[in-house]
DRENMARFI-255702 format. One line per 4 residues: number of its first residue (from 1); their letters; for each residue x, y, z of C-alpha. Coordinates in nm, 2 decimals, decimal comma. Layout:
N
NUM) a) X Y Z | ...;
***
This chain:
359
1) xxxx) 1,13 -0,06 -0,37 | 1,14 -0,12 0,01 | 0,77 -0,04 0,05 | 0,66 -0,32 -0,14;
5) xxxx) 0,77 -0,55 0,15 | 0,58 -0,57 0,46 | 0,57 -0,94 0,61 | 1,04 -0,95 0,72;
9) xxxx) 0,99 -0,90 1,07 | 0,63 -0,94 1,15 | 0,67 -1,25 1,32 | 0,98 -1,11 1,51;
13) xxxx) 0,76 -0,82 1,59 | 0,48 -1,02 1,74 | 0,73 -1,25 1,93 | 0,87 -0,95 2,08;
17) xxxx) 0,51 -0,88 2,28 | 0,28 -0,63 2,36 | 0,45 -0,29 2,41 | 0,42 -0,10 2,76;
21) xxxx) 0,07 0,03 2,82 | 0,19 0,39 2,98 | 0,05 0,68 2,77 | 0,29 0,90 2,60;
25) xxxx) 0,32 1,26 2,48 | 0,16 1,19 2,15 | -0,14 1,01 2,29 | -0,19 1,30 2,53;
29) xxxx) -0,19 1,57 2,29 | -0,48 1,78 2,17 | -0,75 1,69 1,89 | -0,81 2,08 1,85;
33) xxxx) -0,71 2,21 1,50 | -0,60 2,52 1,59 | -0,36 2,39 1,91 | -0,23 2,14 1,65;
37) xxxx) -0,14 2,40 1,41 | 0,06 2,63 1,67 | 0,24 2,33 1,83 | 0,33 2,18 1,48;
41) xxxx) 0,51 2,47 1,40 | 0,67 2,53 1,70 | 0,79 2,15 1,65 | 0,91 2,29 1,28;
45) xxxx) 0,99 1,90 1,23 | 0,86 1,56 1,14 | 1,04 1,26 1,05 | 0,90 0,95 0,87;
49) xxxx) 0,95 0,62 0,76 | 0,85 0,48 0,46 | 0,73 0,75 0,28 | 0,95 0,84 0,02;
53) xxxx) 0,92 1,14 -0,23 | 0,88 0,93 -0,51 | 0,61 0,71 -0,35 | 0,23 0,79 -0,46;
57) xxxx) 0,39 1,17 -0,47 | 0,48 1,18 -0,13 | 0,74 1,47 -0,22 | 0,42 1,72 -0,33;
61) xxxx) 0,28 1,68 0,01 | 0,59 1,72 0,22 | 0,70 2,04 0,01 | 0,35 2,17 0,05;
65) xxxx) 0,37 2,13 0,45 | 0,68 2,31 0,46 | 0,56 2,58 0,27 | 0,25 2,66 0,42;
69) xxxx) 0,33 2,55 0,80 | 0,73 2,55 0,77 | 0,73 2,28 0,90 | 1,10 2,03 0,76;
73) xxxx) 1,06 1,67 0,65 | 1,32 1,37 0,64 | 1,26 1,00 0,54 | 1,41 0,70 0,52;
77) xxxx) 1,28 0,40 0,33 | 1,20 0,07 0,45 | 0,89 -0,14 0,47 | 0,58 -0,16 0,68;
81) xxxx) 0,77 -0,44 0,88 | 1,08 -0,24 0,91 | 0,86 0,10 1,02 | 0,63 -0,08 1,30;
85) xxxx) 0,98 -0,24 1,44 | 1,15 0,08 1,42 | 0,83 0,28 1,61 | 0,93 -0,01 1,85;
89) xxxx) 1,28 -0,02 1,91 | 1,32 0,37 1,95 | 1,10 0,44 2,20 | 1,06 0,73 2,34;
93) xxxx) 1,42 0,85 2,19 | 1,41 1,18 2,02 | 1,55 0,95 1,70 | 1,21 0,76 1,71;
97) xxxx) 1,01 0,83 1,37 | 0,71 1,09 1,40 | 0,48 0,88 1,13 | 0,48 0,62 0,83;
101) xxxx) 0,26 0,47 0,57 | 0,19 0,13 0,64 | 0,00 -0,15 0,48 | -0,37 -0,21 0,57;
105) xxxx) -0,31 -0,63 0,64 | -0,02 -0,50 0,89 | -0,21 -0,25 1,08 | -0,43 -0,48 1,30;
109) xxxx) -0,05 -0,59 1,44 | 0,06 -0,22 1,49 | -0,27 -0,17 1,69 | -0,22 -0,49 1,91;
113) xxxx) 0,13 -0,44 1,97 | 0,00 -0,05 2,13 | 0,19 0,17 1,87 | 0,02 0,36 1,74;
117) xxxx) -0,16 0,69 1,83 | -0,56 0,78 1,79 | -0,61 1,08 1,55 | -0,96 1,08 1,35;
121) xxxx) -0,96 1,43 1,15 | -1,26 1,60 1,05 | -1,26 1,37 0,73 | -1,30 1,03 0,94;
125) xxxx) -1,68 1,02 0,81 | -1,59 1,05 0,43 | -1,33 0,73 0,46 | -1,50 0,37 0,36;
129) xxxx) -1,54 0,17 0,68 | -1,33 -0,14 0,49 | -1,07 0,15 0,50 | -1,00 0,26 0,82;
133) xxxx) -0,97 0,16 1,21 | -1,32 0,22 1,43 | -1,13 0,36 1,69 | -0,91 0,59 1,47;
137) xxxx) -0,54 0,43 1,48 | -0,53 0,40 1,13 | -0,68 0,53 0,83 | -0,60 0,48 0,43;
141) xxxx) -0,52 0,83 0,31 | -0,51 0,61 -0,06 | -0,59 0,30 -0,23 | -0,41 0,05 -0,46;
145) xxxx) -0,60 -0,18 -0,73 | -0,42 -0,49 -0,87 | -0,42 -0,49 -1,21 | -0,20 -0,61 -1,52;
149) xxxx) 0,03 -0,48 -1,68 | 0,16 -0,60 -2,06 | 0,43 -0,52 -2,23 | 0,34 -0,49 -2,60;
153) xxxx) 0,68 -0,54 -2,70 | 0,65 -0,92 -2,58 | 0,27 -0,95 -2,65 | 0,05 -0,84 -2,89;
157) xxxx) -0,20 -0,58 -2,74 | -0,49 -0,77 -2,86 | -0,35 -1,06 -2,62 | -0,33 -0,84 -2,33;
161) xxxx) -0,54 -1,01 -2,07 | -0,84 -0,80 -1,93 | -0,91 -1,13 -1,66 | -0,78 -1,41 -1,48;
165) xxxx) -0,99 -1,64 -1,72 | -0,76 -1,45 -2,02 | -0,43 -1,46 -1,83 | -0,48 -1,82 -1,76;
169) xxxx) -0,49 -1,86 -2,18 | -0,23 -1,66 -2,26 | 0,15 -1,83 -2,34 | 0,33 -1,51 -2,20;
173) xxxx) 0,51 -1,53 -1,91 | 0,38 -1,38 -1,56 | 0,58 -1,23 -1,29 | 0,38 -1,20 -0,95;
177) xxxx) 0,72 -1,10 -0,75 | 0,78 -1,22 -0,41 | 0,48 -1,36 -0,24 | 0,66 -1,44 0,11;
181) xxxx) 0,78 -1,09 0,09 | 0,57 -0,82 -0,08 | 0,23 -0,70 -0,01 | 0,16 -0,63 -0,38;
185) xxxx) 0,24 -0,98 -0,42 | 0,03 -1,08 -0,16 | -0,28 -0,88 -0,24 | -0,22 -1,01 -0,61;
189) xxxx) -0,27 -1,34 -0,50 | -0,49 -1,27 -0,28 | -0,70 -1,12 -0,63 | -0,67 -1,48 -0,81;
193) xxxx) -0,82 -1,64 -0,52 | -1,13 -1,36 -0,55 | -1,17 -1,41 -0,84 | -1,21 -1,75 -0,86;
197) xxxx) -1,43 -1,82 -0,52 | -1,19 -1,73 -0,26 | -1,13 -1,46 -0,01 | -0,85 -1,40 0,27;
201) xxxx) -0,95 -1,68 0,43 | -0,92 -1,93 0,14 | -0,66 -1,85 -0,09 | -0,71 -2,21 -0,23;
205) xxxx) -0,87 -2,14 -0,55 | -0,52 -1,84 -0,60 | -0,27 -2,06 -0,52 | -0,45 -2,33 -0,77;
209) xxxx) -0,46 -2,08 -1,04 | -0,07 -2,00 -0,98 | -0,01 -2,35 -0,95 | -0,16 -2,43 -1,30;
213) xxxx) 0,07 -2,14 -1,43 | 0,36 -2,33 -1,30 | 0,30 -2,64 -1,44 | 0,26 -2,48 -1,80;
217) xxxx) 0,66 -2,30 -1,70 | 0,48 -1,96 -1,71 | 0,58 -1,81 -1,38 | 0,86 -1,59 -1,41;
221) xxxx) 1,11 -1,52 -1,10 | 1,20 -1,18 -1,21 | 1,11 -0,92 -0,95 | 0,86 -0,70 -1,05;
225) xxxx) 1,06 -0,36 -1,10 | 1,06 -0,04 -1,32 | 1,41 -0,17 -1,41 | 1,31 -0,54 -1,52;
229) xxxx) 1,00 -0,38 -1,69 | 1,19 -0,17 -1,92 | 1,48 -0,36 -2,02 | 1,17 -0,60 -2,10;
233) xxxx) 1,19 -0,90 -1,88 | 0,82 -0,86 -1,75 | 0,59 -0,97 -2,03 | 0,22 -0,92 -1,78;
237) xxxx) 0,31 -0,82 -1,44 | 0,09 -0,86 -1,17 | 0,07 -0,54 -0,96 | -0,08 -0,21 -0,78;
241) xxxx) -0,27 -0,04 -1,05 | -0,04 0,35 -0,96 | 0,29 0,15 -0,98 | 0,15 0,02 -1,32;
245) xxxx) 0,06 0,39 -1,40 | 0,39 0,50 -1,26 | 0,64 0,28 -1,40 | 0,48 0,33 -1,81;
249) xxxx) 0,46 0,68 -1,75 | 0,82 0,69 -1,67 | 0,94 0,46 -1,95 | 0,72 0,47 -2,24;
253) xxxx) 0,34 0,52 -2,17 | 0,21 0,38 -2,51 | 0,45 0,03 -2,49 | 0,22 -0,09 -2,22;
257) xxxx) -0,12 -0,21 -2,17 | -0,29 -0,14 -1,81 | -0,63 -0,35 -1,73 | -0,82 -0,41 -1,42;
261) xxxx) -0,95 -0,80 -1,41 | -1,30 -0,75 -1,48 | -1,34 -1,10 -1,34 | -1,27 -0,98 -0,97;
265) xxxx) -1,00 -0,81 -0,84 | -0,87 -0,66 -0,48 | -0,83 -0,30 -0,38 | -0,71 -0,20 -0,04;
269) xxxx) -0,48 0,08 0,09 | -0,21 0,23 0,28 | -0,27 0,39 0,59 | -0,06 0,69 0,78;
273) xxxx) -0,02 0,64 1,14 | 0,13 0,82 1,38 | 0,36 0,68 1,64 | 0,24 0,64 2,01;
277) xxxx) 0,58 0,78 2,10 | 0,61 1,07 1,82 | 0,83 1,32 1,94 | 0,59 1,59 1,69;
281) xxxx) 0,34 1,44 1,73 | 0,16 1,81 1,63 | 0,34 1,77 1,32 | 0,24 1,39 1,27;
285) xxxx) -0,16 1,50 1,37 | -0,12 1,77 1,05 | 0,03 1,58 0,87 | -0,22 1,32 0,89;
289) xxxx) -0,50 1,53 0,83 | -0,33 1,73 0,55 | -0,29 1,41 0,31 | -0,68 1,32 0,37;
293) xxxx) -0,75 1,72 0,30 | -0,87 1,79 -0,05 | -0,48 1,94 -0,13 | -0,33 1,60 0,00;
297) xxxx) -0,60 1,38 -0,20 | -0,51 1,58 -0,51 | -0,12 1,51 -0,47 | -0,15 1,13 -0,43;
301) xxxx) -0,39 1,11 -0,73 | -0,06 1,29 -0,92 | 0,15 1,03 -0,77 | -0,12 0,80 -0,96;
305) xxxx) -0,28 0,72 -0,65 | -0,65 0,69 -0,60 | -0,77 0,90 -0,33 | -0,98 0,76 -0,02;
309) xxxx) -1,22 1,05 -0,04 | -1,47 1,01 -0,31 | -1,60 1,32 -0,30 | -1,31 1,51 -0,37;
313) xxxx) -1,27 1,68 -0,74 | -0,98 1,60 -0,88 | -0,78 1,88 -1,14 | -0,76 1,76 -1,54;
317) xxxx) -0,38 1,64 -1,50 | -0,48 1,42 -1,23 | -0,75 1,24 -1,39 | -0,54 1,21 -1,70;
321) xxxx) -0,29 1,01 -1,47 | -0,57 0,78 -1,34 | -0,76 0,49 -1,51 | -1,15 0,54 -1,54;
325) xxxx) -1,35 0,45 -1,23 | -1,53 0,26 -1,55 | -1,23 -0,02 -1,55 | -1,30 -0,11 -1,18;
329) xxxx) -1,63 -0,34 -1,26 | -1,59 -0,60 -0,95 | -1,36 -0,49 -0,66 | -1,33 -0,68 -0,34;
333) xxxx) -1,21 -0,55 0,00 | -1,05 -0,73 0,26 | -1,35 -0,78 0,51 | -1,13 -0,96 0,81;
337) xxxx) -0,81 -0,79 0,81 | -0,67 -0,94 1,14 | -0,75 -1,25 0,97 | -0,53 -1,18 0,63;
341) xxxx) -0,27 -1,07 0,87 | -0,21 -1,38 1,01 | -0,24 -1,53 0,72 | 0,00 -1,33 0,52;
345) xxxx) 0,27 -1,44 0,79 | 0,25 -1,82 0,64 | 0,24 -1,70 0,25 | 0,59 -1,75 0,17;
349) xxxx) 0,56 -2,16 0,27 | 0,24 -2,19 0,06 | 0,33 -2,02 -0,23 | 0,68 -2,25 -0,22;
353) xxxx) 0,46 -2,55 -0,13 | 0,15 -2,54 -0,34 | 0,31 -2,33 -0,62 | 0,65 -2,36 -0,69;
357) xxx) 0,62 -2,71 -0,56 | 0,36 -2,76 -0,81 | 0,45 -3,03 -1,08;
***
């Protein structure tokens, strides 16, 4: 899945420079709800990146904005990366996307290369400050938790780790994915290192406890996806607690074992922002505050998606699709996360130097 890779490009990106400071359309337009409604449907359109409809239910939301506002969605999928490149290289063309959902660790790099458009909504108090922008160019409209994942047709359910300390035990193999390319791969390091002392700004004790893992030949190079999971080549994965959900739901929810590290684990988000040079931008600003309304909170938690808004009550058949806020015992946030941004530029060289090099 293309939105699992954020960090091909970034440093391109960056080397590029600072976009033009001249304010466009969508930075000019109106705040005002009921202006944003009338122009978004006289727009009728908005076009994203990186939102697909099988992604955290992304397809519930954009059928529910064209029925109620008419208003006709098209996507293409690519990563964060790829989106914040291509809000870049389009311009001010009529081509250029309207919006896309972007990684939290990339976001500090959207706002300093000027990209991105300030939109709040009347939900901006309800969102966690670790979750969202202080001036209001990017929000989380949903939150990922890495977690495990075991395949009880490799290991015993009994065996399936509920912590680092139990994965580190185990004789399974571990597939983590591609650290120099994927954020869940990033932030799944970034939870070893957590859990065992470290933060975004010490991944030490993570790339030690991968390192160990290597040396005992219990690293596995598959790539963590539905496909490898069901024809069984991913004994624990490593990943975002809704793809966990997502993928067993889809093959065989009772093969598989979900847990949350009760020993520390990460939770951060994605975040939809709006390009600077939308051309609907109305659409993108309802859009926006559709997904953080308590209709948009409820789709992502179908997509297996925890919602940003804790206040919002979630239907049966959306709980049933989540874990219980129970399993989550010691959750981190990124506290600095210009600082894991630059960091997660130099990942792919220590995960092949500390890790893989690891004999």
């Amino acid at each position: 899945m293309l939105k699992h890779k954020i960090v091909w490009g970034l440093a391109v990106l960056t080397i590029i420079g600072l976009g033009g400071c001249a304010k466009s359309s969508a930075e000019n337009t109106s705040n005002n709800w009921h202006t944003i409604v009338k122009q978004a449907k006289k727009e009728g359109t908005i076009r994203s990146v990186g939102m697909p409809n099988s992604w955290a239910n992304w397809g519930g939301t954009w059928d529910n904005i064209r029925n109620q506002y008419k208003i006709f969605h098209s996507d293409t999928d690519m990563s964060s990366a790829e989106a914040l490149q291509k809000f870049k290289s389009e311009g001010t063309s009529k081509n250029a996307p309207d919006m896309s959902d972007i990684g939290l660790n990339v976001c500090p790099t959207a706002v300093k290369q000027n990209l991105l458009t300030k939109y709040k909504t009347k939900y901006w108090n309800q969102i966690p400050n670790w979750a969202k922008d202080k001036d209001g160019y990017w929000a989380a409209g949903y939150t990922g938790t890495i977690a495990f994942i075991t395949d009880t047709k490799d290991v015993k359910a009994s065996q399936a780790p509920k912590s680092w300390k139990q994965l580190a035990k185990g004789n399974y193999k571990v597939a983590i994915g591609d650290v120099g390319m994927g954020a869940q791969s990033q932030y799944a390091l970034l939870a070893a290192a957590y859990a065992n002392g470290g933060n975004e700004k010490n991944l030490k004790p993570g790339l030690n406890f991968f390192a160990k893992l290597k040396k005992e030949n219990r690293i596995s190079a598959a790539d963590t996806t539905i496909q490898n999971l069901q024809k069984g080549e991913l004994p624990v994965t490593v990943l975002w607690d809704f793809n966990a959900l997502n993928y067993a739901h889809q093959i065989n929810s009772k093969r598989y074992k979900i847990t949350i590290p009760t020993d520390g684990t990460v939770s951060s988000g994605y975040a939809e922002v709006i390009n600077k040079d939308a051309p609907h931008p109305y659409a993108a600003k309802l859009a926006r505050s559709y997904i953080l309304s308590n209709k948009g909170q409820i789709n992502l938690a179908e997509g297996y998606a925890r919602p940003i808004r804790k206040g919002v009550k979630l239907p049966e058949s959306a709980k049933r699709k989540l874990l219980p806020s129970s399993d989550y015992k010691k959750v981190f946030h990124v506290k600095d996360n210009a600082a894991w941004d630059k960091v997660t530029l130099k990942l792919g060289d220590l995960w092949r130097k500390d890790v893989l090099g690891a004999k």
